[in-house]
N, C-alpha and C positions, 0 to 999 in steps of 0.2 A: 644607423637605421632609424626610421622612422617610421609607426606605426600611425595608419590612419584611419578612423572611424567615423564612418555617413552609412546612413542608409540611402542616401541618391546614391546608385553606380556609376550614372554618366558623371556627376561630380566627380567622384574617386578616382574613374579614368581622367580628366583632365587637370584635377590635380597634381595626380602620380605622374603626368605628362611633362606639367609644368617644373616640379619641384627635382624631376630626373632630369632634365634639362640642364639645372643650378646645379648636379650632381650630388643631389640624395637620392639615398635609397629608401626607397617607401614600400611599405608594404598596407596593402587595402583589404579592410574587412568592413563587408556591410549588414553584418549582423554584430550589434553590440554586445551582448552574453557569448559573443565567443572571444572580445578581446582580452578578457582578465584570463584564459585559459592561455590563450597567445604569448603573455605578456608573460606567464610561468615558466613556458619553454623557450624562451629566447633573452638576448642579452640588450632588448631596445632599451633605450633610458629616456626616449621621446614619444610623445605621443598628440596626437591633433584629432578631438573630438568634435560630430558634432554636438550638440544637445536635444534637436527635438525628433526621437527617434522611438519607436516602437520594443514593447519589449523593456529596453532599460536607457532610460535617456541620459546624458553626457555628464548631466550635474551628479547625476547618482554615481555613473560609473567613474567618473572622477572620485570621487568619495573612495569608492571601491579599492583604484588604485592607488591612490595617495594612503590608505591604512595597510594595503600591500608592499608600499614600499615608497614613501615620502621622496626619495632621491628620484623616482621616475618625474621629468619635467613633460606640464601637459597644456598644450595651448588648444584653445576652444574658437571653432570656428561653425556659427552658426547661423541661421534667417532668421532667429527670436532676436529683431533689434529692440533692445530695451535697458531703460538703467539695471534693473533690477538683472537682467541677464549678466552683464557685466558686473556688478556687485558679487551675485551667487558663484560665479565664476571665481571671481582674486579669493573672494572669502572661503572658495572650498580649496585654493591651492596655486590654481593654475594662474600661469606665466603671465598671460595674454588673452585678453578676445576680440576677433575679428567679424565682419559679418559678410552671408553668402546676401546677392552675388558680388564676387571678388574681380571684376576689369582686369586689378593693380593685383600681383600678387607681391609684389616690392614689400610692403609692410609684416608681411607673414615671412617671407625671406629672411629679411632683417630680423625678427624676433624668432624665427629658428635658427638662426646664427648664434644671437646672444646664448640663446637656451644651450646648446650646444656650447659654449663656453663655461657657462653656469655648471655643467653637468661636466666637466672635464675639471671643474675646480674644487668639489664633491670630490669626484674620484680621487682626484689628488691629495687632497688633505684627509683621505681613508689609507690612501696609499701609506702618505707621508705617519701616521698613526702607527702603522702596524708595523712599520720598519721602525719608529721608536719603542716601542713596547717588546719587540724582535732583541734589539740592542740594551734595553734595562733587562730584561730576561737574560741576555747572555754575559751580560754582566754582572747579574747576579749569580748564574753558575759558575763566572770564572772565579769569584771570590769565595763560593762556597768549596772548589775544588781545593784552596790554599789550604785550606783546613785537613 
């Protein structure tokens, strides 16, 4: 699942069009201050902001969700073409920045691919954690029951 955040709607419908296509699933919110509440009830681990948006713009809500929970992968997709957009961007977190308008969306494909592998190799090594800590724990109580 993929969460996506613009306040343009028609953008959101052809995105959501395009990236259902590649088969994701997306989900579109175009008001920013409702994706951190989104993002509590649900299991997304992606997310694709814009940044110049009313209300709370991308750089902040990146912020937001990266101290919510650092393992959410967040690629930014925005019309502010500028260094300093891409700088604010890596430096708050996120994967990747793209800018609208997007012809190609090839590039954003590929780099929600990788994210998507990124975020599967996270899980994995949280996975792989807790099944060794699972195994030192039950090994310590099989040693304590000798007693």
């Amino acid at each position: 699942m993929v969460l996506h955040v613009d306040d343009d709607e028609n953008f959101l419908k052809l995105s959501k069009h395009r990236l259902a296509n590649e088969g994701y699933s997306v989900e579109s919110i175009c008001r920013p201050e409702h994706a951190l509440k989104y993002l509590l009830n649900s299991h997304c681990r992606v997310c694709i902001l814009d940044i110049d948006m009313p209300r709370v713009n991308g750089l902040e809500l990146l912020q937001e969700i990266k101290s919510y929970d650092g393992g959410i992968q967040v690629i930014m997709l925005t019309g502010l073409v500028s260094q300093m957009t891409v700088l604010e961007s890596l430096r708050g977190g996120a994967e990747a920045c793209f800018f609208k308008p997007m012809p190609d969306f090839t590039p954003l494909l590929e780099a929600l691919d990788a994210t998507f592998v990124k975020a599967d190799r996270w899980w994995h090594c949280l996975y792989e954690l807790k099944n060794r800590r699972q195994s030192e724990l039950g090994g310590a109580e099989s040693a304590l029951s000798q007693f």
